[in-house]
MARMIMI-618456 format. One record per residue: residue in one letter; x, y, z of N, C-alpha, C in turn. Coordinates in steps of 0.001 Angstrom, whole numbers, plus 524288, in hexadecimal, padded with zeros to 5 digits. Example, Ala and Ser with C-alpha at 12.3 -4.5 7.8 and 13.67 -1.06 7.14 Angstrom:
BEGIN
{"A"; {83386; 7E9C6; 81E78}; {8300C; 7EE6C; 81E78}; {83390; 7F31C; 81E78}};
{"S"; {83232; 7F736; 81BA8}; {83566; 7FBDC; 81BE4}; {83264; 8001E; 81EBE}};
//
This chain:
BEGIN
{"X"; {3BDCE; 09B33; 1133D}; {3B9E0; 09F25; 1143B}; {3B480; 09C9C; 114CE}};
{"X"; {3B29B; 098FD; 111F3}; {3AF07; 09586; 11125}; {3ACE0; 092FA; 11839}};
{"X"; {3B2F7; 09034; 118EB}; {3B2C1; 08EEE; 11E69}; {3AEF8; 0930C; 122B0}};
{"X"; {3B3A5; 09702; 1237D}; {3B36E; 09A62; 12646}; {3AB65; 09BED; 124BF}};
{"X"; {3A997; 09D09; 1205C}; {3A66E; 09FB1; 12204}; {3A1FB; 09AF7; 121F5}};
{"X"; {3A2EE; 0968D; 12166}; {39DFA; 092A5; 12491}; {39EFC; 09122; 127EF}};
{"X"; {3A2DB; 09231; 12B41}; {3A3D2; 092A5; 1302E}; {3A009; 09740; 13352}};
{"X"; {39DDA; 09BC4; 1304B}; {39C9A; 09F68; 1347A}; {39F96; 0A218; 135D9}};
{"X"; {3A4B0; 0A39B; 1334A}; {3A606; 0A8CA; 134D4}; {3A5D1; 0AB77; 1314F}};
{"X"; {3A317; 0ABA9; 12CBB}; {3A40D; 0B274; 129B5}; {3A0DD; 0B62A; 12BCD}};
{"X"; {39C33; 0B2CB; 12F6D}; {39945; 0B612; 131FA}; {39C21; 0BA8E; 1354F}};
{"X"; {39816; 0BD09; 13A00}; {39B81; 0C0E6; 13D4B}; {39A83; 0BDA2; 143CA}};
{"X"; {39A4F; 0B7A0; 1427E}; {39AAF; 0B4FB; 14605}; {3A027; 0B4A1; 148AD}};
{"X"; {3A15A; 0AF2B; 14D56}; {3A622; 0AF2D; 14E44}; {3AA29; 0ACE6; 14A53}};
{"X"; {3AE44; 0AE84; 14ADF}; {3B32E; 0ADE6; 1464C}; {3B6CD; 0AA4E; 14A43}};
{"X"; {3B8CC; 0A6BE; 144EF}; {3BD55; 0A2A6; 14964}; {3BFCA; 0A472; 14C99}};
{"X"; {3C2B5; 0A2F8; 15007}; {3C65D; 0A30F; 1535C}; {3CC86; 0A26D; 1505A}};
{"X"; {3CD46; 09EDF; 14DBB}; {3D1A8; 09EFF; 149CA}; {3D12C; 09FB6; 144CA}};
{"X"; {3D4A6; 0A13B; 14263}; {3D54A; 09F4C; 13BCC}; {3D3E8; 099DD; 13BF7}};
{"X"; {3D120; 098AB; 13673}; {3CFCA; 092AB; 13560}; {3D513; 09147; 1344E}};
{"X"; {3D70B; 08C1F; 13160}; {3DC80; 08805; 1315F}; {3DD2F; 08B32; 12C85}};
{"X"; {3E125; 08DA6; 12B71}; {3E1EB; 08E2A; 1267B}; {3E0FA; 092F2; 12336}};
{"X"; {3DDF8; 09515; 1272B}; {3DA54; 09A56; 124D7}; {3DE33; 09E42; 12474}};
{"X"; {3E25F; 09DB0; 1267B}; {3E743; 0A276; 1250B}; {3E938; 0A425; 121D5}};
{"X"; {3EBA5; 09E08; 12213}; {3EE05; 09BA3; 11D00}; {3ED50; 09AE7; 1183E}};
{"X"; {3E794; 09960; 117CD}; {3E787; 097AE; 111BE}; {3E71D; 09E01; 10E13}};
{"X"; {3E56F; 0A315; 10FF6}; {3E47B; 0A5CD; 10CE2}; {3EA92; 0A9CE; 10E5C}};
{"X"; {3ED4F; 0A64C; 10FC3}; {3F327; 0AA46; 1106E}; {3F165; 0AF93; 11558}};
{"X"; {3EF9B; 0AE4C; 117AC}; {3EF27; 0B15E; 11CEE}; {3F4A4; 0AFFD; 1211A}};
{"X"; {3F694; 0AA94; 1214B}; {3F90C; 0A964; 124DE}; {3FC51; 0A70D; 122C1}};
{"X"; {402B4; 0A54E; 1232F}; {40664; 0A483; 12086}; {4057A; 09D11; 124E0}};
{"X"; {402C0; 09D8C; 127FD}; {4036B; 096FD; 1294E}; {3FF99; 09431; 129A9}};
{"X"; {3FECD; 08D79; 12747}; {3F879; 08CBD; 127C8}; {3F7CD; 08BD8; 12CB1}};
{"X"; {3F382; 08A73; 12E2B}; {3F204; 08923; 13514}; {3F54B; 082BE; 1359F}};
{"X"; {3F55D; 083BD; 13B12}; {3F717; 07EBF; 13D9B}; {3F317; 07B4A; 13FCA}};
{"X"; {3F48C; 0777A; 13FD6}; {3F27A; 0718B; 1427F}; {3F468; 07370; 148FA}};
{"X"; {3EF89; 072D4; 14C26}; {3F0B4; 071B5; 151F8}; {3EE64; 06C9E; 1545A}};
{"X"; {3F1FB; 06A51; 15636}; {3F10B; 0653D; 15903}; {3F256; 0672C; 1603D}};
{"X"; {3EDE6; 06370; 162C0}; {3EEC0; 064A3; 167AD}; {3EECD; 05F65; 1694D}};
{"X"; {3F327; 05D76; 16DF9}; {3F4A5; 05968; 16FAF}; {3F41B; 05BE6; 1754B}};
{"X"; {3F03B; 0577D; 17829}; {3EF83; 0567E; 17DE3}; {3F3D2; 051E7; 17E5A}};
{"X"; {3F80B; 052C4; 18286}; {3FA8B; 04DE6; 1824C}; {3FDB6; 04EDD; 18834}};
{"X"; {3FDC2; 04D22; 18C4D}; {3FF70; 04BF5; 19054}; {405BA; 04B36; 18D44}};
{"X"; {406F7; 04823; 18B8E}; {40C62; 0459C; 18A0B}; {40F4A; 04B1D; 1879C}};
{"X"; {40D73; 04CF5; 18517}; {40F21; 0534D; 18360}; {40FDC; 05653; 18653}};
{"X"; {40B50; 0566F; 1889C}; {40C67; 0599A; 18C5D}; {4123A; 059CB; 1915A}};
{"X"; {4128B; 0556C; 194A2}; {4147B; 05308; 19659}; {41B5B; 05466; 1948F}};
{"X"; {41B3D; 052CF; 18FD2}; {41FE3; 05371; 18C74}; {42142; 059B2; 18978}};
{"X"; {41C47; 05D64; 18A05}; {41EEB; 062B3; 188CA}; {41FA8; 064ED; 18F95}};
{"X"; {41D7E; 062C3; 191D0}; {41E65; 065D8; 198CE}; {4250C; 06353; 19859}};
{"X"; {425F8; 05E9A; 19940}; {42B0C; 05D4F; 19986}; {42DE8; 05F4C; 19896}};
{"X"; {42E7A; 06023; 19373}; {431BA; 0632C; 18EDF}; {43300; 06778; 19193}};
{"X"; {42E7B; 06A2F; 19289}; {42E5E; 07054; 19400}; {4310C; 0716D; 19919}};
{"X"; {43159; 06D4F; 19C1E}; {43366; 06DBE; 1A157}; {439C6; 06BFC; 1A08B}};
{"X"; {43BC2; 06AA2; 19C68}; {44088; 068E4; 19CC9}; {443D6; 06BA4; 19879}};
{"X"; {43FEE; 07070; 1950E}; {4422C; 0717E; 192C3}; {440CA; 078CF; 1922E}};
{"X"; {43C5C; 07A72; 19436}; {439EB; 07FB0; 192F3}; {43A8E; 083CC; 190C5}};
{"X"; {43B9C; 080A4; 18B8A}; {43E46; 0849B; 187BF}; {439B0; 085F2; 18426}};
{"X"; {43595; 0846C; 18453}; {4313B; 086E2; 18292}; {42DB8; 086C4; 18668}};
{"X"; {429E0; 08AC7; 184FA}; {42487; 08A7C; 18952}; {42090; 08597; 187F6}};
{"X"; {41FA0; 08278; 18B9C}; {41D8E; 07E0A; 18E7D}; {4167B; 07DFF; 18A0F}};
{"X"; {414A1; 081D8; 18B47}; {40FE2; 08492; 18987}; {40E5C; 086FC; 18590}};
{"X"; {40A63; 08690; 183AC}; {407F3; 08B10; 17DB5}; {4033E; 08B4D; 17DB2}};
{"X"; {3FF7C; 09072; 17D3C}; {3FA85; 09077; 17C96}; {3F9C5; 08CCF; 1821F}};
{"X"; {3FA14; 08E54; 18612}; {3F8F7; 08C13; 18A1E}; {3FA4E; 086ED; 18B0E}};
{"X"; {3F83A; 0838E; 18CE0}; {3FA18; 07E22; 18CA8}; {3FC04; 07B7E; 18937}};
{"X"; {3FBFE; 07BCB; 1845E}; {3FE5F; 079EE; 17FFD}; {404CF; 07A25; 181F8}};
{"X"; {40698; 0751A; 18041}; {40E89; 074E2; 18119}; {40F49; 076CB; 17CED}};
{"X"; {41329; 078E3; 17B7E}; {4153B; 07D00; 179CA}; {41742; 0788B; 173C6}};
{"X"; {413D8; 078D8; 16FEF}; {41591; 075B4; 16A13}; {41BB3; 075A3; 16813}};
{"X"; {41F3C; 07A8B; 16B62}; {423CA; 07910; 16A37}; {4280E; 0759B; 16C75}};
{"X"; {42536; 072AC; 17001}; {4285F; 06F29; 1724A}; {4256E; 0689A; 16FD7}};
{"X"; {422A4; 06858; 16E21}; {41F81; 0611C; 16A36}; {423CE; 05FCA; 167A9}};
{"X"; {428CC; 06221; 16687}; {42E78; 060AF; 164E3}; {42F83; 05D0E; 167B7}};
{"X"; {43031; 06000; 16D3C}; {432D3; 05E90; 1703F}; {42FF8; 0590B; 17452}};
{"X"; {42BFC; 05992; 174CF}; {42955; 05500; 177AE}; {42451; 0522C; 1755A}};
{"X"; {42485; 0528A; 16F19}; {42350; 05076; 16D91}; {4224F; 04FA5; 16846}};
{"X"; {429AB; 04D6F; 1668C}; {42B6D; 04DE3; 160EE}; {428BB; 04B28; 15C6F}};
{"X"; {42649; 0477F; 15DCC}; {421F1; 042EB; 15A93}; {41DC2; 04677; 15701}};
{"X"; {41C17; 04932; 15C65}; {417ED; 04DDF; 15A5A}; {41AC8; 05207; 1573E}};
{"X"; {41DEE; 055CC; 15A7D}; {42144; 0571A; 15672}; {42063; 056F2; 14F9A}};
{"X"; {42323; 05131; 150A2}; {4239C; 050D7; 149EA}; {41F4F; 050D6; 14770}};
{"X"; {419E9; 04D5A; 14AFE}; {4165E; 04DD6; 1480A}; {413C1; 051A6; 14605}};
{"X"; {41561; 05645; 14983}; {4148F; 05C60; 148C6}; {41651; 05BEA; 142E8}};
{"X"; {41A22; 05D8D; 1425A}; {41E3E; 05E6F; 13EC2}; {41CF1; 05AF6; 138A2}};
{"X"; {41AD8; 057FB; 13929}; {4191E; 054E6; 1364F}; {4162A; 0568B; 1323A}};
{"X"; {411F3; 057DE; 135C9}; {40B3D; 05ABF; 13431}; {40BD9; 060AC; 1313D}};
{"X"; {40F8A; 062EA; 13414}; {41135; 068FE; 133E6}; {41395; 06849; 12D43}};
{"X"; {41670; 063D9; 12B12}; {417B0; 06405; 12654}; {41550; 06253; 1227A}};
{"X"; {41075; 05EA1; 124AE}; {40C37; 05D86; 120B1}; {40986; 06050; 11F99}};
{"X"; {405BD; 0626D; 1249B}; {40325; 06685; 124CC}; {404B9; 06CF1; 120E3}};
{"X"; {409EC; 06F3F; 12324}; {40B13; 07346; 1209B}; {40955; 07681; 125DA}};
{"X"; {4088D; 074FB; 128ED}; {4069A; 078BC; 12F2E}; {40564; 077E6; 133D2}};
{"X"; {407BE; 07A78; 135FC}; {4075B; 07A36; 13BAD}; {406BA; 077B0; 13E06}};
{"X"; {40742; 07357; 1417F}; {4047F; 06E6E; 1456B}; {40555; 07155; 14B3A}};
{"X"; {401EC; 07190; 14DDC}; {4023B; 07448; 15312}; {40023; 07135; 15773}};
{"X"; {40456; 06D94; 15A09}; {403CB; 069AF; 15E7F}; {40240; 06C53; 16535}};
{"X"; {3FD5E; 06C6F; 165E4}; {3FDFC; 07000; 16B63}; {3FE75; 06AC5; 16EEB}};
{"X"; {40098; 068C2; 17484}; {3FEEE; 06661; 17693}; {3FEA0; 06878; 17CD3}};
{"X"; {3FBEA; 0658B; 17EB8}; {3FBB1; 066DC; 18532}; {3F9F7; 06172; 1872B}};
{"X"; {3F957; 06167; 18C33}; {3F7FD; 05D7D; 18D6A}; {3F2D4; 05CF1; 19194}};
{"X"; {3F0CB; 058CA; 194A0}; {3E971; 05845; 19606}; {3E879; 05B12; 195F4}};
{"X"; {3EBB0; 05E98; 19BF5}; {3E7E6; 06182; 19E55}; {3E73D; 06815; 19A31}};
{"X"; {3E89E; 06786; 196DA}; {3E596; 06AB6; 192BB}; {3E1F8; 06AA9; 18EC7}};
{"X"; {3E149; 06452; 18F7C}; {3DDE6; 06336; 18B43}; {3D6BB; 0657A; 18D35}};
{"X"; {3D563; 0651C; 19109}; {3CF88; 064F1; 192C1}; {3CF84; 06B8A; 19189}};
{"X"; {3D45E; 06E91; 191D9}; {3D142; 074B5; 19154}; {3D203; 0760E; 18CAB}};
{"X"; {3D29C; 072C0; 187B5}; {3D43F; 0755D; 181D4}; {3D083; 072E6; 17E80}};
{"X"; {3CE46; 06E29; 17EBE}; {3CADF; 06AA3; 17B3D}; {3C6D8; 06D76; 17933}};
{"X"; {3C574; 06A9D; 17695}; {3C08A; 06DD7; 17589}; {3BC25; 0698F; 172E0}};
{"X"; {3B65D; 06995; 170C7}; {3B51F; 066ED; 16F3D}; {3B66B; 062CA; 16B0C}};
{"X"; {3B6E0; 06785; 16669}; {3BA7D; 06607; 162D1}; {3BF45; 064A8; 16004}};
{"X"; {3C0B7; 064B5; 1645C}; {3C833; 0631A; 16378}; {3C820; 05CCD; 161CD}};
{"X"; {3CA6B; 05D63; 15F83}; {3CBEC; 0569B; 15CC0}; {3CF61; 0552D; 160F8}};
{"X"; {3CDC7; 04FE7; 16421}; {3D1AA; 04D48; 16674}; {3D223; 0474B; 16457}};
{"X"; {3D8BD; 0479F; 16393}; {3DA42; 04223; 16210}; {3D959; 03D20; 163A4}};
{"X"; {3DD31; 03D56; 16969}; {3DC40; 03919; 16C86}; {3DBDD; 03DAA; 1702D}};
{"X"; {3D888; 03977; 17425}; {3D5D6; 03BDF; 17964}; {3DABE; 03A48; 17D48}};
//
């Protein structure tokens, strides 16, 4: 609460756009805590969920627009996968891998986005 109101919203200013990380959860509002989202620009992913999808189209290709569809990182790209799987049991929540590839990167960035490697 502390947060929230030196942030400027107890006023009758503007109010977030989301729940803060956690804000559900901790007072038993929401039965799950928030998730971790990671976004991967990667040609090679990409590349390898189009494949997939063309030889197999048993799921949709797509999510949230350009995003490949997180239920196929099994399938073309088991390394990650696990590392998913990994985090999800340390953590206690959620890991959420979006990837796409370039030519989506220039219309989603933003100032502040943390980038890894360029």
């Amino acid at each position: 609460m502390a947060a929230y109101r030196q942030a400027g919203f107890a006023t009758d200013g503007p109010k977030p756009a989301a729940a803060f990380f956690d804000s559900r959860y901790k007072p038993g509002l929401s039965k799950w805590p928030s998730d971790y989202d990671f976004q991967l620009c990667s040609d090679t992913l990409a590349e390898r969920s189009e494949a997939y999808w063309r030889a197999n189209r048993a799921l949709g290709l797509y999510t949230k627009g350009d995003w490949y569809n997180p239920y196929l990182l099994d399938r073309v790209a088991p390394g990650l996968d696990r590392w998913v799987g990994r985090w999800e049991k340390t953590w206690g929540r959620w890991v959420s891998i979006a990837t796409y590839g370039r030519p989506y990167l220039g219309r989603t960035t933003r100032p502040d986005d943390w980038v890894v490697i360029q």
